[in-house]
C-alpha positions as CSV (number, residue, x, y, z in Angstrom):
1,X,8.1,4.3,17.9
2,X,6.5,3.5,14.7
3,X,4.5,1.1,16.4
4,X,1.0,2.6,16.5
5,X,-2.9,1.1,15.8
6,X,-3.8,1.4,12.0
7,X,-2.5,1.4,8.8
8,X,0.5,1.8,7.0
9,X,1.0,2.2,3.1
10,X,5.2,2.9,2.7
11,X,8.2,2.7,0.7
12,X,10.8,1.5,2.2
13,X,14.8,2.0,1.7
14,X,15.2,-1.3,0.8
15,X,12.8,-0.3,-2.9
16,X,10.0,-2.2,-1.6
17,X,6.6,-1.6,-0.9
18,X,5.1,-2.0,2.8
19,X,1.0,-2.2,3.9
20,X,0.8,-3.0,7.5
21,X,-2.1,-3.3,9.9
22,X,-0.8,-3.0,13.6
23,X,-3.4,-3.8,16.4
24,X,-3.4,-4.6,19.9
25,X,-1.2,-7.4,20.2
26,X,-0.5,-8.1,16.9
27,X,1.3,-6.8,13.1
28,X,0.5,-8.3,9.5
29,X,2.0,-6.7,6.9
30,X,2.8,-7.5,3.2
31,X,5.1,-6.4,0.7
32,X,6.4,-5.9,-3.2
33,X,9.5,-7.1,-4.8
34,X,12.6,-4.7,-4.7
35,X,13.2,-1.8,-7.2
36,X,9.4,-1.7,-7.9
37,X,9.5,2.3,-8.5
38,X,11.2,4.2,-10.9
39,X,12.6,7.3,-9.5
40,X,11.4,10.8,-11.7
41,X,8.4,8.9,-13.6
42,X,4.7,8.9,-12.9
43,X,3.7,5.6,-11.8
44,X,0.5,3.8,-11.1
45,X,0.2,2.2,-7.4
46,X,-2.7,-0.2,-6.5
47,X,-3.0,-2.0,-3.3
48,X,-6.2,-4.2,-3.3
49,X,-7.6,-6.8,-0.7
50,X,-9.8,-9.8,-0.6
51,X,-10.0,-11.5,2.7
52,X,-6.4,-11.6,3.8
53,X,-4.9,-11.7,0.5
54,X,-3.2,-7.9,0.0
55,X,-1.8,-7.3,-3.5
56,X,0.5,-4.6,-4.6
57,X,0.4,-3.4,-8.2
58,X,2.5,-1.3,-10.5
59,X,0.7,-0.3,-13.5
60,X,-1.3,-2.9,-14.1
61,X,1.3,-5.7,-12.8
62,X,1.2,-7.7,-9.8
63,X,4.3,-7.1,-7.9
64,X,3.6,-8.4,-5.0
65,X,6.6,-10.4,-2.8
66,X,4.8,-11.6,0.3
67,X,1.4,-11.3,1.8
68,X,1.2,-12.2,5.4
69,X,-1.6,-11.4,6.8
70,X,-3.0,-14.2,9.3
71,X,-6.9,-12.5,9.8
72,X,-9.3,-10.8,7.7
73,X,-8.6,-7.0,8.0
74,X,-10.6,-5.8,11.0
75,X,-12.3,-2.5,11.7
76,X,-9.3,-0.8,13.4
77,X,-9.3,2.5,15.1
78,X,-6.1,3.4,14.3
79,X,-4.6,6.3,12.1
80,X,-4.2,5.1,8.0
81,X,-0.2,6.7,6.6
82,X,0.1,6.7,3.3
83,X,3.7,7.3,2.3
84,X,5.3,7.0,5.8
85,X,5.7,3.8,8.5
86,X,4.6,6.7,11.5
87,X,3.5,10.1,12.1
88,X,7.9,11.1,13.0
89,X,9.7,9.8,10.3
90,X,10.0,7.5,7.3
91,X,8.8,9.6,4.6
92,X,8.3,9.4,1.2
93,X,10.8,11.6,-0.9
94,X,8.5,12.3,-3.5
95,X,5.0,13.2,-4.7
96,X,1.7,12.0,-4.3
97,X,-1.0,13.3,-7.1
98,X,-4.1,11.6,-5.7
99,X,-5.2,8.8,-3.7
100,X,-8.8,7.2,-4.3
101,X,-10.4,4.3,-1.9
102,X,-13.1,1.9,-3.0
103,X,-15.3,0.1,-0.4
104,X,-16.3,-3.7,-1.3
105,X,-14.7,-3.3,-4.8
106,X,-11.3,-4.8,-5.8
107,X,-10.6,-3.2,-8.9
108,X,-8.4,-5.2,-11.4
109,X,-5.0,-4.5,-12.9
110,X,-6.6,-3.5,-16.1
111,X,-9.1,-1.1,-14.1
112,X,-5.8,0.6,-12.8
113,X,-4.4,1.4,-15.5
114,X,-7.6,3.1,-16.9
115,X,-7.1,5.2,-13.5
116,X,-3.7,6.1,-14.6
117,X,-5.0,7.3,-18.0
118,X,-7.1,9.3,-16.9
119,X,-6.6,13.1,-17.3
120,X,-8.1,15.6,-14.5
């Protein structure tokens, strides 16, 4: 049951992107066009939010599908997956280099792609 409180940050097997917030009683979720990742490449992935807009980015580009989230994200007690729907099973079948999280800044599609410049 993938079904739990939190969040979710996924690829799916249809080749879109997933973020859904599941609570008691209810599920938003939003998602990116098809075929938005390019197997064997290094790619930029940027999720932002302002209220209950969510946006997905791929380098820089909005590629954003769908939002549909009804409320303004809410403190949630729930676990956060990056790269799978649950803790049993729909993993990601590739690599993640590093994840960063900004409170009460939205960075902007150029600001991304300065992060994915960047050499460590």
């Amino acid at each position: 049951n993938w079904h739990t409180n939190g969040f979710n940050w996924y690829y799916w097997t249809n080749r879109k992107m997933y973020f859904v917030m599941e609570r008691p009683g209810a599920t938003d979720s939003a998602n990116s066009i098809a075929d938005v990742v390019t197997t064997n490449t290094w790619q930029v992935l940027g999720l932002t939010r302002s209220g209950n807009d969510v946006r997905f980015y791929l380098n820089g580009i909005d590629v954003t599908d769908w939002s549909g989230f009804a409320v303004d994200m809410v403190p949630n007690p729930g676990n956060l997956f990056i790269g799978t729907h649950s803790a049993a099973s729909g993993f990601l079948p590739g690599y993640i280099d590093f994840v960063l999280f900004f409170r009460d800044i939205a960075l902007s599609p150029t600001q991304m792609v300065g992060w994915a410049e960047r050499t460590l």
